[in-house]
C-alpha positions in Angstrom: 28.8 22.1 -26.0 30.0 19.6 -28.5 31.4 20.6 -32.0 32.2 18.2 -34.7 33.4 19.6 -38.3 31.8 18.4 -40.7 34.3 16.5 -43.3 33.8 15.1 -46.9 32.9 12.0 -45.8 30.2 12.8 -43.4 31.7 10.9 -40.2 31.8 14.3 -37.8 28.2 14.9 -38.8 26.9 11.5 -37.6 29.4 11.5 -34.6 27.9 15.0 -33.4 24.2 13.9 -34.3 24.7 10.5 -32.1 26.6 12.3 -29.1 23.9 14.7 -29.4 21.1 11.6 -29.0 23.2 10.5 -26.2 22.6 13.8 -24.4 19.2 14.0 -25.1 18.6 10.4 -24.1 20.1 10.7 -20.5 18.4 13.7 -20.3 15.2 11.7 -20.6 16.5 9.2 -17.8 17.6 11.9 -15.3 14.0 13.3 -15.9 12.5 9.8 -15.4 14.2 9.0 -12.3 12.4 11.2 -10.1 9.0 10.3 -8.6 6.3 8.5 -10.6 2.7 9.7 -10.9 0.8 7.7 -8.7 -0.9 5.6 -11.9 2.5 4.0 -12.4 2.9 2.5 -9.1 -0.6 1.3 -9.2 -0.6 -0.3 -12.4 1.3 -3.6 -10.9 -2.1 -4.1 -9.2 -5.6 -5.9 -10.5 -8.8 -4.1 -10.1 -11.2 -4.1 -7.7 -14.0 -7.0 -8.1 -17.6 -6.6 -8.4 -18.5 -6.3 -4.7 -15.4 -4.8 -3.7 -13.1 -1.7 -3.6 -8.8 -1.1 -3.9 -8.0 0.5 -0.9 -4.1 1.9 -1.1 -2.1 3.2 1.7 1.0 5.1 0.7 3.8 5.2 3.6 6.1 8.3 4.4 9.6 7.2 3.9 11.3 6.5 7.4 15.0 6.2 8.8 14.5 2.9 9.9 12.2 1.1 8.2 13.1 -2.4 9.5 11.8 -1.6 13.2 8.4 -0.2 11.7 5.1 -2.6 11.2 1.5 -2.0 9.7 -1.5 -2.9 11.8 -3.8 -3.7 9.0 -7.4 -2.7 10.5 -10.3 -4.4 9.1 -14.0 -3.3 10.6 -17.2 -1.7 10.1 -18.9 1.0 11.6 -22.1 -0.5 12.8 -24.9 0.6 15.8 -23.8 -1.2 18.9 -25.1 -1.4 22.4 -22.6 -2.2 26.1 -21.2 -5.4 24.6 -18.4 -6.1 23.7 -18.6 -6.4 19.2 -16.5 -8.8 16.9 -16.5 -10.2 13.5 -14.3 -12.5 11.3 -12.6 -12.0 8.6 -9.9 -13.3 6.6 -7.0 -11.1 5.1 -5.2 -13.4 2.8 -1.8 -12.1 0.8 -1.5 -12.6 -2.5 1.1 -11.6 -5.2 0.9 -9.5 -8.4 1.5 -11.8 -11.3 4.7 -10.7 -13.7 5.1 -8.5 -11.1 6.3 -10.5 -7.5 4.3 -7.7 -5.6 1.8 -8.0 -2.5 -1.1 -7.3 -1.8 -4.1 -8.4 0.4 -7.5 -9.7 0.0 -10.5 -9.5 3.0 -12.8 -12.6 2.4 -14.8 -14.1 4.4 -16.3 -11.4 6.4 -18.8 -12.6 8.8 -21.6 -11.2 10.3 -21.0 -9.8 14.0 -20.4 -11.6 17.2 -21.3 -10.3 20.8 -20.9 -11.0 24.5 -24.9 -11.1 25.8 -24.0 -8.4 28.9 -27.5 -6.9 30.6 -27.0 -3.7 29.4 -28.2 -0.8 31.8 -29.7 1.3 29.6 -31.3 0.7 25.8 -28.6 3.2 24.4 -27.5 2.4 21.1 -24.3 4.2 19.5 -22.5 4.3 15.8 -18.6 2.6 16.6 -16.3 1.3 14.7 -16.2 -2.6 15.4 -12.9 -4.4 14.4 -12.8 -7.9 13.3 -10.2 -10.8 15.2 -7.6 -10.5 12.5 -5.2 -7.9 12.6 -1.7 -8.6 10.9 1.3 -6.6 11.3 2.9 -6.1 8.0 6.3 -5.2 6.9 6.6 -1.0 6.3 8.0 -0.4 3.4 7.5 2.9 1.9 8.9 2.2 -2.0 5.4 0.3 -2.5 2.0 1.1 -1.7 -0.4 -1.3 0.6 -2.8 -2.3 -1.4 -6.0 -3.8 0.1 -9.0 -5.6 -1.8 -12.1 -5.1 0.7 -15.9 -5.5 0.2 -17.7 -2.3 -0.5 -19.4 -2.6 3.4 -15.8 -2.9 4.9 -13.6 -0.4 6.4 -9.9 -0.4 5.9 -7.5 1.0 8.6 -4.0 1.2 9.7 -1.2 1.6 13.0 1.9 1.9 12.4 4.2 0.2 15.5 7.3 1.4 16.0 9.9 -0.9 18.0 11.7 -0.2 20.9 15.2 -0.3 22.3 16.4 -3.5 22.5 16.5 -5.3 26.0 18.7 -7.2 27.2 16.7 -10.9 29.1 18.0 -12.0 32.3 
C-alpha cells in the first residue's frame, strides 16, 4: 500500500491519486491479457455473403507448430452409386483489410464428376464426396481458420503432422 501526506500545497495528494491510477490501470492490462472472448478474434473477419456461411476452425495450441499442416476439406454429402465422385472447386486466400489476416474463400463449386463403372447392383448411398482441391495450410493456433463456403458446401479439416527427418542417399 502507498501513502502520501497530504501537504499545503496539494502535491502528495495528486502524487497518491496518479500512482493509485497507475495501479489501477495495470490492473486492467494484467486482466486483459488473458484470453479473448471468441467475438474479438472474429471481428478481423467480413461476414458471410448472401449464399454463403463463415465457417471457423480454432486450433489447440501445439509444441511444434512449424511441422504441423491443415488439410482444408471442401465436399458435399450427396447420394452416390460404385463410381468413383469428384467436383471442383476453388479455395482462394484472401487477406483481412487493416488487418493483414487470412482467410479463404470456396468459389467456383461445380457440379459433380464421375467415372461411368457398370455398377453391379442399383444401390445408392449418402457419402461425403470431396472436391480435387485440398490445400495444406500453415497451423497456427493464435488465429482461427476462417473459411467463406456456399450454404450447400461442407467444410472439413486433417491435421498432418511431419516426421523425422531422413536423411537421402
Amino acid at each position: 500500500m502507498i501513502r502520501a501526506s497530504v501537504t499545503r500545497s496539494g502535491i502528495g495528494w495528486r502524487l497518491a491519486l496518479g500512482v493509485g491510477a497507475v495501479a489501477l490501470c495495470a490492473g486492467e492490462a494484467s486482466a486483459q491479457s488473458g484470453p479473448r472472448p471468441p467475438r474479438d478474434e472474429l471481428k478481423a473477419f467480413p461476414q458471410a455473403g448472401p449464399g454463403q456461411v463463415r465457417r471457423v476452425i480454432r486450433l489447440p495450441p501445439e509444441r511444434d507448430e512449424n511441422g504441423l499442416r491443415v488439410g482444408l476439406i471442401i465436399g458435399r454429402t450427396m447420394w452416390v452409386d460404385c463410381n468413383r465422385q469428384v467436383f471442383s472447386a476453388r479455395i482462394d486466400e484472401r487477406t483481412a483489410e487493416g488487418w493483414g489476416y487470412n482467410y479463404y474463400v470456396v468459389t467456383n463449386v461445380g457440379p459433380p464428376a464421375s467415372t461411368m463403372m457398370a455398377c453391379p447392383t442399383k444401390a445408392r448411398s449418402q457419402q461425403f464426396v470431396r472436391s480435387a482441391e485440398e490445400p495444406l495450410l500453415r497451423y497456427n493456433s493464435r488465429l482461427p481458420l476462417v473459411v467463406f463456403a456456399p450454404t450447400d458446401v461442407e467444410v472439413r479439416y486433417r491435421i498432418w503432422r511431419a516426421g523425422a527427418e531422413v536423411v537421402a542417399r
